[in-house]
mmCIF file of the N, C-alpha and C atoms, coordinates in Angstrom:
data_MODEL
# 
_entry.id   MODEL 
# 
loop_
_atom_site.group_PDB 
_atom_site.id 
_atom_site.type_symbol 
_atom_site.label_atom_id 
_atom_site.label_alt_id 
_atom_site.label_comp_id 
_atom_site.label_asym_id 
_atom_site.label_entity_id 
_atom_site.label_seq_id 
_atom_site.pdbx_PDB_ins_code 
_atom_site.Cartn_x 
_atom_site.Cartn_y 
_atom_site.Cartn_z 
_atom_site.occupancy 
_atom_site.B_iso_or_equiv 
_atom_site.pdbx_formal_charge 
_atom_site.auth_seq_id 
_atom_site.auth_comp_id 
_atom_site.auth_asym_id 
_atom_site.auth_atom_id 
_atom_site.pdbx_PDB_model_num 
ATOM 1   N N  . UNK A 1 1  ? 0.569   -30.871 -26.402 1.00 0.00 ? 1  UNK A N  1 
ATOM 2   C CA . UNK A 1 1  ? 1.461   -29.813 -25.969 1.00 0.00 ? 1  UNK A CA 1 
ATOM 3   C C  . UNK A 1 1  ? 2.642   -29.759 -26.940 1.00 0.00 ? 1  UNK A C  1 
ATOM 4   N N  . UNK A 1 2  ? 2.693   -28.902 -27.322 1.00 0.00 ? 2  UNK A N  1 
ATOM 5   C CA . UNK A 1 2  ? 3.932   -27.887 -28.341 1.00 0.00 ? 2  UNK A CA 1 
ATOM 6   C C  . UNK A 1 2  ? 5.413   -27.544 -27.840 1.00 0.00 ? 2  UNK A C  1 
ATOM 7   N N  . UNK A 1 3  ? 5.337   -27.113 -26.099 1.00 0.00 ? 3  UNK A N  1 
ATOM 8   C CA . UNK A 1 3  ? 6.314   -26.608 -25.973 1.00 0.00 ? 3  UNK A CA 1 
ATOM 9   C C  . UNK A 1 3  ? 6.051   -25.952 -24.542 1.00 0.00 ? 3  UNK A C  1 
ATOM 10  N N  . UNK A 1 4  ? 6.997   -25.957 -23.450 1.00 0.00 ? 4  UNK A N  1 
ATOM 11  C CA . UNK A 1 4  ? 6.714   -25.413 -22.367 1.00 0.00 ? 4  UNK A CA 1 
ATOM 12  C C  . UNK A 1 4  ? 8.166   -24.644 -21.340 1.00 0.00 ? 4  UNK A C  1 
ATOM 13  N N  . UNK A 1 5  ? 7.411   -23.811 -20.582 1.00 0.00 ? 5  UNK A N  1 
ATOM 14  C CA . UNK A 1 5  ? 8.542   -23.517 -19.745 1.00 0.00 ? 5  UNK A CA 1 
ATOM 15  C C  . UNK A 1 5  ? 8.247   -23.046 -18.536 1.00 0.00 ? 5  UNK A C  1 
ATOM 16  N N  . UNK A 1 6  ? 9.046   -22.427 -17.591 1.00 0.00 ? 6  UNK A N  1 
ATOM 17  C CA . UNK A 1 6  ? 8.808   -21.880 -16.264 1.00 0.00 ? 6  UNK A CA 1 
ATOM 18  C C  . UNK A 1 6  ? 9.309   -20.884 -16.336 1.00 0.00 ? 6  UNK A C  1 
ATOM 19  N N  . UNK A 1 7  ? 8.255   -20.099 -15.198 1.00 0.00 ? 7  UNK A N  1 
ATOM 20  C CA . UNK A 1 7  ? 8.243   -19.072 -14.983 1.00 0.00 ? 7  UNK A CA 1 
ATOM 21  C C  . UNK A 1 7  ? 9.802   -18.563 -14.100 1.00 0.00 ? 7  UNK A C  1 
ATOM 22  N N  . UNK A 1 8  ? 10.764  -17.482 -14.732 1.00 0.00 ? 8  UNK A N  1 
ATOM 23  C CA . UNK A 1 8  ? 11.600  -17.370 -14.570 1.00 0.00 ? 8  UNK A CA 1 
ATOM 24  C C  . UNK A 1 8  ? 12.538  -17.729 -14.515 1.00 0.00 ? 8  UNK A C  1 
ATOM 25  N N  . UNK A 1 9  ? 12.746  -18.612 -15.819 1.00 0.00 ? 9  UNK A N  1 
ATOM 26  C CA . UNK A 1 9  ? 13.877  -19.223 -16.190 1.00 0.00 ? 9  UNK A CA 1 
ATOM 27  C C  . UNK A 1 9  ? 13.795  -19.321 -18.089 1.00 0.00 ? 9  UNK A C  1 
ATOM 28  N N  . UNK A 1 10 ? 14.817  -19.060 -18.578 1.00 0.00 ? 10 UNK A N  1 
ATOM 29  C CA . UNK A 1 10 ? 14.357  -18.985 -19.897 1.00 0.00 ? 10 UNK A CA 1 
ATOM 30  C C  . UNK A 1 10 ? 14.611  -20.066 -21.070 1.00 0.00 ? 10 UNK A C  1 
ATOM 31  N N  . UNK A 1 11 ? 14.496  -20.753 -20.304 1.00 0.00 ? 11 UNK A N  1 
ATOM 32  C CA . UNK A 1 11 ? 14.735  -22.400 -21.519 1.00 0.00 ? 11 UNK A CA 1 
ATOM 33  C C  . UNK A 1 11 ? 13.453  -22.594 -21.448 1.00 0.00 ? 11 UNK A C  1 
ATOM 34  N N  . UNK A 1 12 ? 13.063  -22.997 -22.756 1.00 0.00 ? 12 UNK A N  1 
ATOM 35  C CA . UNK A 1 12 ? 11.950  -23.423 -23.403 1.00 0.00 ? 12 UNK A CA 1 
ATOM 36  C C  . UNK A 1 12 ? 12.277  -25.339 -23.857 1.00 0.00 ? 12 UNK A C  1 
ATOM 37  N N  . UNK A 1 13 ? 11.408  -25.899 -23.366 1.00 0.00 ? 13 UNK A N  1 
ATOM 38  C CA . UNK A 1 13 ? 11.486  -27.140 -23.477 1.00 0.00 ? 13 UNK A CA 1 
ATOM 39  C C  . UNK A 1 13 ? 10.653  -27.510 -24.883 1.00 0.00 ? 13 UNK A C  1 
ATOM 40  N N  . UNK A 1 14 ? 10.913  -28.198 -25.845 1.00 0.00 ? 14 UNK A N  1 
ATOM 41  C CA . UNK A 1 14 ? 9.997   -28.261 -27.013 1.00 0.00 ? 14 UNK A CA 1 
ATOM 42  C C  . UNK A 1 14 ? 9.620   -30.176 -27.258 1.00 0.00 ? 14 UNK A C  1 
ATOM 43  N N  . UNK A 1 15 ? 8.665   -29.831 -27.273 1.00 0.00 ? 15 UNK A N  1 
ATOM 44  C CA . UNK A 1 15 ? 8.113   -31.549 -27.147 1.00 0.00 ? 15 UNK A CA 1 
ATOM 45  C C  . UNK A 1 15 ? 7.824   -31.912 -29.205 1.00 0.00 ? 15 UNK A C  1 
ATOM 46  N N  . UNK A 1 16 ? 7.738   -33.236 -28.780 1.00 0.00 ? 16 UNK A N  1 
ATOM 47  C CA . UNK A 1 16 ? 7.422   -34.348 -29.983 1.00 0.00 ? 16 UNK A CA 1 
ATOM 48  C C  . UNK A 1 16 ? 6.393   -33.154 -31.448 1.00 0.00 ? 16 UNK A C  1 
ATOM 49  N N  . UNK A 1 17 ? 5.805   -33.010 -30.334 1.00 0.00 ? 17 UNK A N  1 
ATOM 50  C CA . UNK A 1 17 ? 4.571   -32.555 -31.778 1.00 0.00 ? 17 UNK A CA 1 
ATOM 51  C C  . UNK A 1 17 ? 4.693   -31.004 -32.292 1.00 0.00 ? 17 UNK A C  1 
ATOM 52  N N  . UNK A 1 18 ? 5.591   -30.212 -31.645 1.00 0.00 ? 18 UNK A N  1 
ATOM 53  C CA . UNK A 1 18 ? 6.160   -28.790 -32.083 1.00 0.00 ? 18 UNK A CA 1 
ATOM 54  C C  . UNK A 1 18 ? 7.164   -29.269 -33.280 1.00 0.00 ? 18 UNK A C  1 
ATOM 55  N N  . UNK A 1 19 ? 7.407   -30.236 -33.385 1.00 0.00 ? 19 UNK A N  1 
ATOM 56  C CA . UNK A 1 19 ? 8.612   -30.399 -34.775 1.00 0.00 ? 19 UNK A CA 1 
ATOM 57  C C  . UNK A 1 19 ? 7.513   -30.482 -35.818 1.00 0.00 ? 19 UNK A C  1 
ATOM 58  N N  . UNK A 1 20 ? 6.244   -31.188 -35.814 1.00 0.00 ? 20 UNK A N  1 
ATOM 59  C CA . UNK A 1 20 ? 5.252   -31.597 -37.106 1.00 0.00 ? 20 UNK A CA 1 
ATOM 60  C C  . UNK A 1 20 ? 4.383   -30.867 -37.007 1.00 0.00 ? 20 UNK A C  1 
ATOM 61  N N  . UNK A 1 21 ? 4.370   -29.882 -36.348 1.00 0.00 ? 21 UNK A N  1 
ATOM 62  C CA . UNK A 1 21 ? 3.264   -28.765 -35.863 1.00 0.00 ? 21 UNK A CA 1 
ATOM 63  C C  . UNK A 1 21 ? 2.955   -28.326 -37.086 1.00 0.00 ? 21 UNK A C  1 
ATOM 64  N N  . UNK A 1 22 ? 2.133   -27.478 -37.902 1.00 0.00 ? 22 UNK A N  1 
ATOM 65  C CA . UNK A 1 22 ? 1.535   -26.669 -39.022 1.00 0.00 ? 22 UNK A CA 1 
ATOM 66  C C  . UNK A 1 22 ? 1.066   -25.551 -38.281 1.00 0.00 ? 22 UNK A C  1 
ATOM 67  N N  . UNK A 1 23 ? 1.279   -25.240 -36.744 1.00 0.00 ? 23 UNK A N  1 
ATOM 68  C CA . UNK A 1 23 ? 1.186   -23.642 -36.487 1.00 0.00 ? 23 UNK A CA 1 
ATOM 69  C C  . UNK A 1 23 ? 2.813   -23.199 -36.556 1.00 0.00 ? 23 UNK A C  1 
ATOM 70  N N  . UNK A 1 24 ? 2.477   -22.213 -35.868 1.00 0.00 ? 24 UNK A N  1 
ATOM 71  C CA . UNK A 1 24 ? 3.992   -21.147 -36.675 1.00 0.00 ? 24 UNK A CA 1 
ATOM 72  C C  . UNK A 1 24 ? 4.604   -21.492 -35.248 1.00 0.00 ? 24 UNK A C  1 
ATOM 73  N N  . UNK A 1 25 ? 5.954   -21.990 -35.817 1.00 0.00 ? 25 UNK A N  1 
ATOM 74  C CA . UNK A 1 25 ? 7.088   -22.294 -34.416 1.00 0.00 ? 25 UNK A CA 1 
ATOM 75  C C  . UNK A 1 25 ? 7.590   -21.213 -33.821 1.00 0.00 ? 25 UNK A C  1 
ATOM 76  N N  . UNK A 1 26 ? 7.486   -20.007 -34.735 1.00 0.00 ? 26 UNK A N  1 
ATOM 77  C CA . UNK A 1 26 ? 8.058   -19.112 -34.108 1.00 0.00 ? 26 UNK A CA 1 
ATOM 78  C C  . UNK A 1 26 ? 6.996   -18.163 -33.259 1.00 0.00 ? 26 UNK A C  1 
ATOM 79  N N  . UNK A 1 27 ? 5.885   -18.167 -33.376 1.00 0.00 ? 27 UNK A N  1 
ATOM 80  C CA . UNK A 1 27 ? 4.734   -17.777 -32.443 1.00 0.00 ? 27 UNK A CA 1 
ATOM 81  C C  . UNK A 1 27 ? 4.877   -18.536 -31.378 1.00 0.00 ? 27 UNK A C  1 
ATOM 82  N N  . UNK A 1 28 ? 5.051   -20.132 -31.341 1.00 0.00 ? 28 UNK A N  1 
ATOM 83  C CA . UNK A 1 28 ? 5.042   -21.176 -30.322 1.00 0.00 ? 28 UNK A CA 1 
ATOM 84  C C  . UNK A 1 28 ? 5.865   -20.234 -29.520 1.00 0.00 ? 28 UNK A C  1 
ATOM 85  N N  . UNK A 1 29 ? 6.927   -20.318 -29.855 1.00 0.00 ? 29 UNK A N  1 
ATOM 86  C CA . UNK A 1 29 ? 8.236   -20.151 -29.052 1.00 0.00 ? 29 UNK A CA 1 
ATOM 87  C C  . UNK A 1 29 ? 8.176   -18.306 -28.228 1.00 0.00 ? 29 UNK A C  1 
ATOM 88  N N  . UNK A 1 30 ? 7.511   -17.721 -28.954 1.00 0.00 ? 30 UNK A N  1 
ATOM 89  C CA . UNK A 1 30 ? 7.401   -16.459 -28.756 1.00 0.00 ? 30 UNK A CA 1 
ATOM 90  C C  . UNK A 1 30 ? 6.452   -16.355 -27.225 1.00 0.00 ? 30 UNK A C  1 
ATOM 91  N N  . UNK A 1 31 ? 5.136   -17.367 -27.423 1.00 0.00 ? 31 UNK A N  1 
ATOM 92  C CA . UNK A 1 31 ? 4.281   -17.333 -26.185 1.00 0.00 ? 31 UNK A CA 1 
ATOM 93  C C  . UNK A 1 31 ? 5.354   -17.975 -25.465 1.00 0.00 ? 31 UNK A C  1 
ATOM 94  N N  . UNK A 1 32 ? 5.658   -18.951 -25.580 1.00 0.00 ? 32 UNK A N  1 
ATOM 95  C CA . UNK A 1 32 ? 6.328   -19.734 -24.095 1.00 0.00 ? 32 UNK A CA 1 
ATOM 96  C C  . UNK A 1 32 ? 7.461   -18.595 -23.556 1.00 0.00 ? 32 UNK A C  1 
ATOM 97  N N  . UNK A 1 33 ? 8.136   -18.137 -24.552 1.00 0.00 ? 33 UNK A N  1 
ATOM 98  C CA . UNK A 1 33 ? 9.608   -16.795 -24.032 1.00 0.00 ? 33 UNK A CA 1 
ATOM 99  C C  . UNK A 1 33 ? 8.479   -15.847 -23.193 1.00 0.00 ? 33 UNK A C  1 
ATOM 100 N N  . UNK A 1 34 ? 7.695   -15.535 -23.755 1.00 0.00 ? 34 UNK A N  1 
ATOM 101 C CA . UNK A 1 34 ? 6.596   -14.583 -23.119 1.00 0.00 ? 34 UNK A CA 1 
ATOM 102 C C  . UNK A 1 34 ? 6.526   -15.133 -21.159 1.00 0.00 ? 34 UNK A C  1 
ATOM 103 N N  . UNK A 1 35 ? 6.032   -16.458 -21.233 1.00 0.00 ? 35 UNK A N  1 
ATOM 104 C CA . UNK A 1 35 ? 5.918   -16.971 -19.804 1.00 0.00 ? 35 UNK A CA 1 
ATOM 105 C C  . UNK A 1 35 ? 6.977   -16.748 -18.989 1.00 0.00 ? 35 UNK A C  1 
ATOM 106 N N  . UNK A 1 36 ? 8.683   -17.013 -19.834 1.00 0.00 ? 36 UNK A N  1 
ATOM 107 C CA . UNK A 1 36 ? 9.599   -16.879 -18.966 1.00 0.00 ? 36 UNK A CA 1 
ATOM 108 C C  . UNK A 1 36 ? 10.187  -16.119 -18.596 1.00 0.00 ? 36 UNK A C  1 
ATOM 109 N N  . UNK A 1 37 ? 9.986   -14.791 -19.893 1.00 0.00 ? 37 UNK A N  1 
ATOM 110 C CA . UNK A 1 37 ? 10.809  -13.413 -19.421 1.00 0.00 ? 37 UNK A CA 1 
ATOM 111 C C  . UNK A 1 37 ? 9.845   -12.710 -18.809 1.00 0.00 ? 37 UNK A C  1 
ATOM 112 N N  . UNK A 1 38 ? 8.476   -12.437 -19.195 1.00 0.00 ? 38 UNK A N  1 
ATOM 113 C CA . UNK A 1 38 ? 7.470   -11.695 -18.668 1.00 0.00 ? 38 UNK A CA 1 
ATOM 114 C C  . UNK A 1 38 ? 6.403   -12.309 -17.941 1.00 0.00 ? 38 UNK A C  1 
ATOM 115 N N  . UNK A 1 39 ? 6.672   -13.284 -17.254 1.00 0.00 ? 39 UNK A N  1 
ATOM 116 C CA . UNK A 1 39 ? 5.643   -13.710 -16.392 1.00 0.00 ? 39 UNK A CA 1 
ATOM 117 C C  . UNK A 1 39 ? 4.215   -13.927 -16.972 1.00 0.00 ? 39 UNK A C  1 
ATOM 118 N N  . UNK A 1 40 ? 3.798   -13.877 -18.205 1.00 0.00 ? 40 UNK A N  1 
ATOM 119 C CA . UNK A 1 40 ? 2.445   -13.537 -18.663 1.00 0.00 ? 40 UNK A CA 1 
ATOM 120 C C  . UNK A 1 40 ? 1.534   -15.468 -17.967 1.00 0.00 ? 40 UNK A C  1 
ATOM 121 N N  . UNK A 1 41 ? 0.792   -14.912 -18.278 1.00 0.00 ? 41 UNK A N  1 
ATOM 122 C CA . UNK A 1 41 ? -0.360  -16.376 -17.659 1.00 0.00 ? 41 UNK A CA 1 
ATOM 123 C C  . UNK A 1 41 ? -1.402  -16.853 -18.838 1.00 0.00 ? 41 UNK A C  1 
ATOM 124 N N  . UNK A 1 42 ? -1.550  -17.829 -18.578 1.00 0.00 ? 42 UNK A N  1 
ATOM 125 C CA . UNK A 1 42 ? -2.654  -18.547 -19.302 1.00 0.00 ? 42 UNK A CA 1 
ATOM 126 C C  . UNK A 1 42 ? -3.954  -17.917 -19.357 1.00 0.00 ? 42 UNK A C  1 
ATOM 127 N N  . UNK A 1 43 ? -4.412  -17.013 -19.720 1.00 0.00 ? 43 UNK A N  1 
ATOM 128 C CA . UNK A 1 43 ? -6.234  -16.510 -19.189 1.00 0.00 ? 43 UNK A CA 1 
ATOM 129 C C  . UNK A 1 43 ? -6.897  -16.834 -20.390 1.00 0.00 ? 43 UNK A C  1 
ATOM 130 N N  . UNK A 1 44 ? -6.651  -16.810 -21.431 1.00 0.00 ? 44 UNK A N  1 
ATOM 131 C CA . UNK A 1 44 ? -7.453  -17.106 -22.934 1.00 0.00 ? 44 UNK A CA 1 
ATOM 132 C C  . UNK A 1 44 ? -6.876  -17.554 -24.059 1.00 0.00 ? 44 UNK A C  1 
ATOM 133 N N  . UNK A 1 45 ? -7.138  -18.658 -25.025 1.00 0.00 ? 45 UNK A N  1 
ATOM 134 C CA . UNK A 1 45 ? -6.012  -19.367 -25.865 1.00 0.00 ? 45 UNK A CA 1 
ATOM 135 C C  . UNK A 1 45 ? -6.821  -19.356 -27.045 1.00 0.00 ? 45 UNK A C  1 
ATOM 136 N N  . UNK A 1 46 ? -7.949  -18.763 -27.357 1.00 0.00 ? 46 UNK A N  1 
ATOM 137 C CA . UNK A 1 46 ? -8.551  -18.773 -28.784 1.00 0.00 ? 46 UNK A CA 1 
ATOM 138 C C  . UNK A 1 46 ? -8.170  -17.639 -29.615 1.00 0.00 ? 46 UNK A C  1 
ATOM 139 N N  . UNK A 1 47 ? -7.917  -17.370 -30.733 1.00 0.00 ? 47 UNK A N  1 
ATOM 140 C CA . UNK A 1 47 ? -7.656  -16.056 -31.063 1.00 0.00 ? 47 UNK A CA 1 
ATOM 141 C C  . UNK A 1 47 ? -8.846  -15.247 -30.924 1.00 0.00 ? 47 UNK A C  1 
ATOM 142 N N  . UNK A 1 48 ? -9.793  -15.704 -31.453 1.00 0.00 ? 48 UNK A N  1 
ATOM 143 C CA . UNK A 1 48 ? -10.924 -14.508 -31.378 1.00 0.00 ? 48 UNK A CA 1 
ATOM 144 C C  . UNK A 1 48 ? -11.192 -14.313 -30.004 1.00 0.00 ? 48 UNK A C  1 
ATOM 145 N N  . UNK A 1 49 ? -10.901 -15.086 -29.076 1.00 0.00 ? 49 UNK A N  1 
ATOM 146 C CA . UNK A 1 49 ? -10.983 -14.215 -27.716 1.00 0.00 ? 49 UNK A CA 1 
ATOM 147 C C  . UNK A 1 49 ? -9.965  -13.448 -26.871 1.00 0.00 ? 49 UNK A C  1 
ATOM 148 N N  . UNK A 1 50 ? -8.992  -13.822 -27.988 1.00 0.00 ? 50 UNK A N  1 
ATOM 149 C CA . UNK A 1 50 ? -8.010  -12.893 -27.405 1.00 0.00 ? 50 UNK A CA 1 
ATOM 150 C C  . UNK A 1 50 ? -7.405  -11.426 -27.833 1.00 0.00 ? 50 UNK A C  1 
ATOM 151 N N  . UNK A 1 51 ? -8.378  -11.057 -29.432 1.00 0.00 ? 51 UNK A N  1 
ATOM 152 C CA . UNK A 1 51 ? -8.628  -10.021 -29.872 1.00 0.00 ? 51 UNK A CA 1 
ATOM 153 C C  . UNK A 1 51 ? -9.742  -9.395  -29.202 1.00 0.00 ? 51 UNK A C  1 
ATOM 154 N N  . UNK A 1 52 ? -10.723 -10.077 -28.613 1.00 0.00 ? 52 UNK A N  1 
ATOM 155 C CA . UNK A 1 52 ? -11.800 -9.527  -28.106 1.00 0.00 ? 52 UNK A CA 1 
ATOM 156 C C  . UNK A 1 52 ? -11.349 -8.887  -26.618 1.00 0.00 ? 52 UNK A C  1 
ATOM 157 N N  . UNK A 1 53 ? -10.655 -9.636  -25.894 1.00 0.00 ? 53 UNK A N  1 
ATOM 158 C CA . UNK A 1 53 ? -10.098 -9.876  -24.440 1.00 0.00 ? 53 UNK A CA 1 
ATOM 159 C C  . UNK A 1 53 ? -8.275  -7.846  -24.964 1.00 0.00 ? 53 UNK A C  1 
ATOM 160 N N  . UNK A 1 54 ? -8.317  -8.006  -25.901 1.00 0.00 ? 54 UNK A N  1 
ATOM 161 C CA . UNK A 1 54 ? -7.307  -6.697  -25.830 1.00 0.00 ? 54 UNK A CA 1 
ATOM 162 C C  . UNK A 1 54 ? -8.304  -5.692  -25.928 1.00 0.00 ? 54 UNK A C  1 
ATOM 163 N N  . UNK A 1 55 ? -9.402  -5.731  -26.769 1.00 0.00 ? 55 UNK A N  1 
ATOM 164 C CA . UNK A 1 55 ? -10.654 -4.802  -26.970 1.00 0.00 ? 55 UNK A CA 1 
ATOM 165 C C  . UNK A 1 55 ? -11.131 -4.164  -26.021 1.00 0.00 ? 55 UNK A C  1 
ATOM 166 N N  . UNK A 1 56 ? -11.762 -5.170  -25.038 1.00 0.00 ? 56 UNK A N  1 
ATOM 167 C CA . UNK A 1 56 ? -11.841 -4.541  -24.327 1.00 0.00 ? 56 UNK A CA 1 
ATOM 168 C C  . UNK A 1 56 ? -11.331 -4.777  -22.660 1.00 0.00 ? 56 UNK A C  1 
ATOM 169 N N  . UNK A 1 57 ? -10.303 -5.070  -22.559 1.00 0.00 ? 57 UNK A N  1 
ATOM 170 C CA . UNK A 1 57 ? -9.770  -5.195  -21.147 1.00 0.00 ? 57 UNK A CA 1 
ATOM 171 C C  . UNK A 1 57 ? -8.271  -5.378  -21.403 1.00 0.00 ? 57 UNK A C  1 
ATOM 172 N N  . UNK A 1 58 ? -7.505  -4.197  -22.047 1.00 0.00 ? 58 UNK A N  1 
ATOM 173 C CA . UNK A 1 58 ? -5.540  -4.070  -22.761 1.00 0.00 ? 58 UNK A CA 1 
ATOM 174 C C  . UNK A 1 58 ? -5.168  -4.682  -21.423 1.00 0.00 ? 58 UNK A C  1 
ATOM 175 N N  . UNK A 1 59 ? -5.552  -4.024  -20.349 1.00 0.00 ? 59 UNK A N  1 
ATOM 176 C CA . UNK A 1 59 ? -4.726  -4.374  -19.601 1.00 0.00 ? 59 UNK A CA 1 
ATOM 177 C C  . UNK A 1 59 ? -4.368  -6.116  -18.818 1.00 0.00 ? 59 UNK A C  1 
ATOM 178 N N  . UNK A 1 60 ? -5.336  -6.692  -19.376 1.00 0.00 ? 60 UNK A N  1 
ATOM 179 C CA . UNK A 1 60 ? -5.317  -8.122  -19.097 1.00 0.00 ? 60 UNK A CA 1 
ATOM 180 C C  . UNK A 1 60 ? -4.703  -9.155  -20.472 1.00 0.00 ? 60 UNK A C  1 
ATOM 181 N N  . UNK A 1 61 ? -4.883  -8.661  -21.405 1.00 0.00 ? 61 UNK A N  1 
ATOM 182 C CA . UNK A 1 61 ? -4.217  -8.900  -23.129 1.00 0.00 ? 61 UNK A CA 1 
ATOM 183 C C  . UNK A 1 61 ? -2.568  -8.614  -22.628 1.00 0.00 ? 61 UNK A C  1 
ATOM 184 N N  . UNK A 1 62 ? -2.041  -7.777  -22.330 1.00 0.00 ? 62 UNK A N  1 
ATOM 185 C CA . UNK A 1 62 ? -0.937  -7.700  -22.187 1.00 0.00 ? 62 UNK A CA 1 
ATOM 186 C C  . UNK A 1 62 ? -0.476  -9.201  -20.929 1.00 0.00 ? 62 UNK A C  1 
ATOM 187 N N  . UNK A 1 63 ? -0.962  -9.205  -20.203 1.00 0.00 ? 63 UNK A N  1 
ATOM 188 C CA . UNK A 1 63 ? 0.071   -10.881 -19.461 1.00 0.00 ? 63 UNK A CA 1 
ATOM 189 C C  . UNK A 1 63 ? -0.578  -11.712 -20.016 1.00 0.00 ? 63 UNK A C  1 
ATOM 190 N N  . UNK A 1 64 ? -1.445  -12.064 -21.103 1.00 0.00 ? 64 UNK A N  1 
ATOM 191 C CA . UNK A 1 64 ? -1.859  -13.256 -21.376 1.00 0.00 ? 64 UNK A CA 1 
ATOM 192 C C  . UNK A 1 64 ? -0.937  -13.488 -22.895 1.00 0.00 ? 64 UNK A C  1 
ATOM 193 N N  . UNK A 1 65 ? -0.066  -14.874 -22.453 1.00 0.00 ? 65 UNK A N  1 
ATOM 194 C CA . UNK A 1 65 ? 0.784   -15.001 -23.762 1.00 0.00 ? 65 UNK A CA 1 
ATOM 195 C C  . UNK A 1 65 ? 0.417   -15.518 -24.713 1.00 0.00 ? 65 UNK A C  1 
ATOM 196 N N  . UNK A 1 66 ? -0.999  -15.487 -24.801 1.00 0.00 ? 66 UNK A N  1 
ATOM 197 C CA . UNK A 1 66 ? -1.247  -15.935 -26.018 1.00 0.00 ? 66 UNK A CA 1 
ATOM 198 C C  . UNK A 1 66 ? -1.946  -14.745 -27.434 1.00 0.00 ? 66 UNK A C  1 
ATOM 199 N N  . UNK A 1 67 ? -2.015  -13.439 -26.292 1.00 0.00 ? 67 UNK A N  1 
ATOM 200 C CA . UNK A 1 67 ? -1.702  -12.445 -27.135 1.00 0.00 ? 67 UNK A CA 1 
ATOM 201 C C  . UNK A 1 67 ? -1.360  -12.265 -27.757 1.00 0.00 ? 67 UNK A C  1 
ATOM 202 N N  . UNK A 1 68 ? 0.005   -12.178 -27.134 1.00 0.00 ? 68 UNK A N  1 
ATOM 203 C CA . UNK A 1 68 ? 1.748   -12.056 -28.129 1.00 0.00 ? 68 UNK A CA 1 
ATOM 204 C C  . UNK A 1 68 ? 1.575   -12.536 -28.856 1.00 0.00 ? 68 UNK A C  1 
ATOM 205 N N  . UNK A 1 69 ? 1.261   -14.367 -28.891 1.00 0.00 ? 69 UNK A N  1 
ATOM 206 C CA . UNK A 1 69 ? 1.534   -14.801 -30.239 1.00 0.00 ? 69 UNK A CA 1 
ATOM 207 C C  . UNK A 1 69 ? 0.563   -14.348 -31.209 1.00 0.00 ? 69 UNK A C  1 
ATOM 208 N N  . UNK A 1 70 ? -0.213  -14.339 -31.344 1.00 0.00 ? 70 UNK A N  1 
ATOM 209 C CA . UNK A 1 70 ? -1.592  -13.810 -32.192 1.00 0.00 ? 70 UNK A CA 1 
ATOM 210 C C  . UNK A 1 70 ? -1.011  -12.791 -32.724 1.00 0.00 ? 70 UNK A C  1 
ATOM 211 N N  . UNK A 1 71 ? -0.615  -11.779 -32.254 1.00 0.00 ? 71 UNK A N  1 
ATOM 212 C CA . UNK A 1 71 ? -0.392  -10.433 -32.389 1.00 0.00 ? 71 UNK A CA 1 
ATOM 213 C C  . UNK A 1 71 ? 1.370   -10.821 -33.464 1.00 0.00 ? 71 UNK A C  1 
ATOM 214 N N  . UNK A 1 72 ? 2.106   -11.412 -32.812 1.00 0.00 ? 72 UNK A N  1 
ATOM 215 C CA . UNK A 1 72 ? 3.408   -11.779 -34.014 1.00 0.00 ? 72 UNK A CA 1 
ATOM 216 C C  . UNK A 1 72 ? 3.011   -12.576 -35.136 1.00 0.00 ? 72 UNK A C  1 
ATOM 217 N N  . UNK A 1 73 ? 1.954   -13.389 -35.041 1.00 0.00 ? 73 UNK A N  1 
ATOM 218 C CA . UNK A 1 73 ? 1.162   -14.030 -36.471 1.00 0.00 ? 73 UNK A CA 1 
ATOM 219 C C  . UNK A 1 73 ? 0.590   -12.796 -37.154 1.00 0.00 ? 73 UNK A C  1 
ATOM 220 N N  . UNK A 1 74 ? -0.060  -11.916 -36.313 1.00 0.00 ? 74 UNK A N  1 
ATOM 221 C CA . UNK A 1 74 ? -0.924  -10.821 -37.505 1.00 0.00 ? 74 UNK A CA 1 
ATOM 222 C C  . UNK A 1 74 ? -0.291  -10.047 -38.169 1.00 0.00 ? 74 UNK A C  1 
ATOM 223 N N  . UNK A 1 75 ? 1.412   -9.775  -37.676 1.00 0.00 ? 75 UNK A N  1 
ATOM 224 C CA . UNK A 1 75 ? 2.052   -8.588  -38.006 1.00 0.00 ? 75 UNK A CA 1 
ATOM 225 C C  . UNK A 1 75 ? 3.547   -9.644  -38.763 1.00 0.00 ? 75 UNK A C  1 
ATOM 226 N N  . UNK A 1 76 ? 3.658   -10.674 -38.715 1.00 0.00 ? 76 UNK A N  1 
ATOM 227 C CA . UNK A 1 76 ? 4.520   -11.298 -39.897 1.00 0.00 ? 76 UNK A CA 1 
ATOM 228 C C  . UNK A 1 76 ? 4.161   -11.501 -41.168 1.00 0.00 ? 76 UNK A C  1 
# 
């Protein structure tokens, strides 16, 4: 684990292995803000299923925060 938070509250807690991480901190941080300002949920954490999962079902891609991040990696 990278980094976590609760739902409706917006501190992001960042653990041991988000400092030596080699994914993008600022995607990290982007899904977890995602959980706390927008309620989004855990439903799919691979990218290719979560390009597949906006394809065909937007409306379930949008609360899953691992969208977001995918989607701020493709467009930085």
């Amino acid at each position: 684990m990278h980094a976590y938070t609760h739902m409706g509250i917006t501190q992001i807690f960042l653990c041991n292995p988000f400092w030596s991480s080699l994914d993008s901190k600022a995607s990290t941080l982007l899904h977890e803000h995602s959980h706390a300002s927008a309620s989004t949920l855990h439903l799919i954490y691979a990218r290719y299923d979560c390009r597949a999962l906006a394809q065909v079902n937007p409306d379930k891609a949008v609360i899953n925060a691992s969208n977001y991040e995918y989607f701020a990696e493709a467009v930085s």
